[in-house]
C-alpha positions as CSV (number, residue, x, y, z in Angstrom):
1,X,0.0,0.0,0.0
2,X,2.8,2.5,0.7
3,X,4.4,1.7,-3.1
4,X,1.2,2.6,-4.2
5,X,0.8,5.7,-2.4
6,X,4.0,6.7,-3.3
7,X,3.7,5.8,-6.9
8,X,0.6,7.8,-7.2
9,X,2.1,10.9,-5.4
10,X,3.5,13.9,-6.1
11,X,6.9,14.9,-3.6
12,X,8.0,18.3,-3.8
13,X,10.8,19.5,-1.5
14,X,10.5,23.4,0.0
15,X,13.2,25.4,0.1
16,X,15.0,27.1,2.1
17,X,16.7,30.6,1.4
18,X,18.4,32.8,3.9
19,X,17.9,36.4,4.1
20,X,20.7,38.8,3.5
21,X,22.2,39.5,6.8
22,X,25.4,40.3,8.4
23,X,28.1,37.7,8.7
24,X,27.8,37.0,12.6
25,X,23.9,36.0,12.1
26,X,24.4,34.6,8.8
27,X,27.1,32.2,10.3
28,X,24.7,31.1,13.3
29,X,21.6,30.4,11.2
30,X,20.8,27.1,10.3
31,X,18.6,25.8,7.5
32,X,15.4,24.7,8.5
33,X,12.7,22.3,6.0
34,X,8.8,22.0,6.5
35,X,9.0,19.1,5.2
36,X,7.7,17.5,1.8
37,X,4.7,17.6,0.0
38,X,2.4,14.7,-0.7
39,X,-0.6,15.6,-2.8
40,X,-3.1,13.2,-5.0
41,X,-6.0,13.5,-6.1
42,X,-9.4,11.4,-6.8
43,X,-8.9,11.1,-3.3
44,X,-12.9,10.8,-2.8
45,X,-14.6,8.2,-5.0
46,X,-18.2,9.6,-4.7
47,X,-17.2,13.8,-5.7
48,X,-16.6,15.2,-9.0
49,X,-13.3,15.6,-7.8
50,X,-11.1,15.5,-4.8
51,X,-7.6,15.9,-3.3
52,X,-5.2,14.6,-0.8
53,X,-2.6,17.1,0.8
54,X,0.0,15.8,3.1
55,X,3.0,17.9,4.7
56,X,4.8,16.7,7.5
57,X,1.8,16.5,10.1
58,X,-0.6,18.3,7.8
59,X,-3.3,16.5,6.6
60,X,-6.5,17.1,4.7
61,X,-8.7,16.1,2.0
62,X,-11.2,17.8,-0.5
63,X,-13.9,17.2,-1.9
64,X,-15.1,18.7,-5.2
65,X,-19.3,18.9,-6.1
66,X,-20.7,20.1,-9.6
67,X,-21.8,22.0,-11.1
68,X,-24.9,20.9,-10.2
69,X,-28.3,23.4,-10.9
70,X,-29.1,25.7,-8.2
71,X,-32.3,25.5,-6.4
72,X,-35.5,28.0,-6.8
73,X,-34.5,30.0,-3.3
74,X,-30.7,30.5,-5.0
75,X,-32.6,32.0,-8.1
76,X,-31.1,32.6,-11.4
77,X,-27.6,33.6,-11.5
78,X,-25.7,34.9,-14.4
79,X,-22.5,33.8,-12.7
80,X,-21.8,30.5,-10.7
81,X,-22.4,29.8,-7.1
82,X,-19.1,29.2,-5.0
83,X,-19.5,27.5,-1.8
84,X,-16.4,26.5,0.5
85,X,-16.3,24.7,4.2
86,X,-13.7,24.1,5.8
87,X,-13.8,22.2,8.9
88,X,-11.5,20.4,11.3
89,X,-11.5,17.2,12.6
90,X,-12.2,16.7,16.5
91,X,-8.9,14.8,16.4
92,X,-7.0,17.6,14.0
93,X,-5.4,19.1,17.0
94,X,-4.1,18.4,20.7
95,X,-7.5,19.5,22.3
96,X,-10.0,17.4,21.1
97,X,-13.1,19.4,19.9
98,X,-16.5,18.9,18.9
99,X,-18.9,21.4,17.6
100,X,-22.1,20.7,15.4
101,X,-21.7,24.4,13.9
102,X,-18.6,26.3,12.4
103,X,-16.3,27.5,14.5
104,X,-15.7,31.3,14.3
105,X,-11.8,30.3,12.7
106,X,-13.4,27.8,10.4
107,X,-16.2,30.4,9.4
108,X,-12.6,32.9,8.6
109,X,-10.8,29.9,6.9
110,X,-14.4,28.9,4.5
111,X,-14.5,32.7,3.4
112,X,-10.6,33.2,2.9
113,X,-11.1,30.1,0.4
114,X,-13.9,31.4,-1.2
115,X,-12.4,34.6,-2.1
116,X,-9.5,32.6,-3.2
117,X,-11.0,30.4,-5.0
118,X,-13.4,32.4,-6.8
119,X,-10.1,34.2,-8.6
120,X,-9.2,30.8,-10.9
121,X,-12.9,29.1,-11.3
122,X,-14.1,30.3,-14.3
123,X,-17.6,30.4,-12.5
124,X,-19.2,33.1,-15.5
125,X,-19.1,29.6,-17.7
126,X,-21.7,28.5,-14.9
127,X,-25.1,30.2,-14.7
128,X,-27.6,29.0,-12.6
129,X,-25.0,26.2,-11.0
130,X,-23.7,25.6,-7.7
131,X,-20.1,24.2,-7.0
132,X,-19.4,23.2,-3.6
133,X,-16.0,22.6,-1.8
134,X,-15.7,20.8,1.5
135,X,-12.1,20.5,3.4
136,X,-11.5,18.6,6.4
137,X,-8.2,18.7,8.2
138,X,-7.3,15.8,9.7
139,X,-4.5,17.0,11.2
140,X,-3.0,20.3,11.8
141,X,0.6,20.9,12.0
142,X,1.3,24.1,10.5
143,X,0.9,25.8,6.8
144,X,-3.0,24.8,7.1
145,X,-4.1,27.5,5.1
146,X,-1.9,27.4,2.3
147,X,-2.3,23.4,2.2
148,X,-6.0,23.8,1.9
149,X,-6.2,26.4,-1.3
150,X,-3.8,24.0,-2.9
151,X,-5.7,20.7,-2.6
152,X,-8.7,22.5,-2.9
153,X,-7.3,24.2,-6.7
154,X,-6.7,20.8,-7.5
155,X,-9.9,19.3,-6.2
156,X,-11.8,21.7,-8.5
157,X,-9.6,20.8,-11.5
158,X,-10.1,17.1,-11.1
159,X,-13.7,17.7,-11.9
160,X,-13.2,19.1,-14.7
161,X,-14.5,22.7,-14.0
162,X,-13.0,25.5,-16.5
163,X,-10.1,27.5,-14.7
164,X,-8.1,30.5,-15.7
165,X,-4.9,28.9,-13.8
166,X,-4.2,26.6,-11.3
167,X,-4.1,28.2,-7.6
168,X,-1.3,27.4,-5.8
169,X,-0.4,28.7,-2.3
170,X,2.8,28.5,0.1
171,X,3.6,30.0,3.7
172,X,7.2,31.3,3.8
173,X,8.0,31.9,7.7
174,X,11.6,34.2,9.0
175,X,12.8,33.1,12.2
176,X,14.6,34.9,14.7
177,X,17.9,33.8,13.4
178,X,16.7,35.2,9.7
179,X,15.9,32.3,8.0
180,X,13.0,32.1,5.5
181,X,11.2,28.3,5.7
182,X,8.6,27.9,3.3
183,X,5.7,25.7,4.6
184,X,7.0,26.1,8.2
185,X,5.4,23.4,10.9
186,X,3.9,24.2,13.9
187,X,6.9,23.6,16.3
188,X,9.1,26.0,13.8
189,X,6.7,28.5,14.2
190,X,7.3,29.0,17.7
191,X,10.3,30.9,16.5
192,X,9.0,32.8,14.1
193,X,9.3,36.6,13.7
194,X,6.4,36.0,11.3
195,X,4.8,34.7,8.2
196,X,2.8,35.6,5.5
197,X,0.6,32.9,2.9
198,X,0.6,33.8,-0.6
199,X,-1.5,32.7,-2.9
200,X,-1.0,33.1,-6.7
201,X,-2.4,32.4,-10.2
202,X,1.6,31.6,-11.2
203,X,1.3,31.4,-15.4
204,X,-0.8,34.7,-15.3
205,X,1.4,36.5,-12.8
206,X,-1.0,37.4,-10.2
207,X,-1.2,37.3,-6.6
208,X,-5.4,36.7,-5.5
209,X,-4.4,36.4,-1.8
210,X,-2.2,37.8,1.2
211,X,-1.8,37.4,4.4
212,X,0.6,39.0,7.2
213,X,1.1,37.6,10.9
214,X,3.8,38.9,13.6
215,X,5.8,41.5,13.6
216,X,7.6,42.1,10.4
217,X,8.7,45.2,8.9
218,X,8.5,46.2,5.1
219,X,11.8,45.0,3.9
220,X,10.9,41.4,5.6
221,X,7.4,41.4,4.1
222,X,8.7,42.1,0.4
223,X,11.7,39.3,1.1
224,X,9.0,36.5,2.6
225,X,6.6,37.7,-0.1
226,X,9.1,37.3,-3.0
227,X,10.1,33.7,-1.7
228,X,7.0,32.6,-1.2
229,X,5.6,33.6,-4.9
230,X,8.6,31.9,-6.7
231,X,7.8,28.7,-4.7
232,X,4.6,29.3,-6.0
233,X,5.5,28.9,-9.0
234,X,7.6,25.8,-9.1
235,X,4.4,24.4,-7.0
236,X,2.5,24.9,-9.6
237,X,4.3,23.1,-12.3
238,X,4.4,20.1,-9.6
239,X,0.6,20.0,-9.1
240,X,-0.4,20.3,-12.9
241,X,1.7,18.0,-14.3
242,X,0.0,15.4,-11.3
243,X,-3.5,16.6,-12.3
244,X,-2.9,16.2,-16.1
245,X,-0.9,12.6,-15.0
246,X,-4.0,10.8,-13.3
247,X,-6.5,12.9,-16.3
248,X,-4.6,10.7,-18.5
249,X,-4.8,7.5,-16.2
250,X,-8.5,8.3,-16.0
251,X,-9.2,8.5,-19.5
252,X,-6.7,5.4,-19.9
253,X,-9.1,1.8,-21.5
């Protein structure tokens, strides 16, 4: 079963990249990884499409619906209906909880993905349809957000739906000791000065979303933005050539 996980996978390795410093910090840095990517898709038999994403100890799945015709109380729409949830497991992190209702942070996380989302779905292709995105961390060990517009970009293109661009999404972090980590964990995070997620339509050069926490000042932003929209971008030649790889298996006799 592992063979055939691995054989089915896509492995990418982030990078690490110092920022310029002076040679006494420079000297007493030390590379750190977040680990590598696992991602495949037609993860969930019964959706349109689906996706796995796996880094270090972050794990989730998506799950792709439609387009399917909206109902009388959505009305007619000249544009498509996007829909995300995102929800975590009662097991996704150290303190177990249940809740029957979205959480306020999973509420933030389903809009953020929306908004995302709703930048590389061709969704004026879709009147009167609804497409509906449902993510479910498993586990939660850092870079959650970034994880979850990437499995959920190529969710959405395993079902086929038009696309201007794959959406791809990384999380570079500087620690106190100047180093920039892209897809930091949890337990690097602890160090961090701060971090921002980008998220980026790569082949048309365009940034759809950014986000800033910690303290950072300009010339930190700018460096942790620029490194995280060139991993972007070598992300994003990783995940289509997988999507287009099981496509082709799909369509296989």
């Amino acid at each position: 079963a592992e063979e055939e996980k691995k054989k089915g996978s896509t492995s990418m390795e982030p990078t690490t990249t110092f920022v310029p410093v002076d040679v006494a910090q420079e000297k007493s840095s030390k590379p750190a990884q977040g680990g590598k990517i696992f991602l495949e898709t037609g993860a969930v038999r019964k959706a349109q499409g689906s996706a796995f994403w796996e880094l270090g100890t972050t794990r989730l799945v998506v799950a792709c619906y439609g387009p399917m015709p909206t109902t009388r109380r959505q009305g007619f729409t000249e544009r498509g209906i996007l829909e995300c949830e995102v929800k975590f497991a009662p097991f996704a992190r150290n303190k177990r909880e249940l809740s029957s209702h979205l959480t306020e942070e999973e509420q933030r996380l389903s809009a953020t993905l929306t908004s995302c989302l709703a930048c590389c779905v061709c969704l004026e292709h879709y009147p009167k349809s609804l497409i509906q995105i449902f993510v479910t961390v498993l586990e939660d060990g850092g870079s959650c957000l970034a994880g979850m517009i990437n499995a959920a970009s190529s969710a959405v293109a395993d079902a086929g739906i038009e696309m201007y661009d794959l959406e791809t999404a990384t999380t570079a972090m500087l620690s106190k000791d100047n180093v920039v980590t892209q897809f930091p964990q949890a337990s690097a995070l602890k160090d961090a000065v701060g971090y921002v997620t980008v998220a980026t339509l790569a082949s048309l050069g365009e940034i759809t979303h950014l986000d800033m926490c910690g303290t950072l000042d300009t010339d930190a932003v700018q460096t942790l933005t620029t490194a995280a929209y060139e991993h972007c971008g070598k992300l994003r030649a990783v995940v289509s050539a997988k999507v287009a790889s099981n496509d082709e298996e799909d369509k296989a006799p």
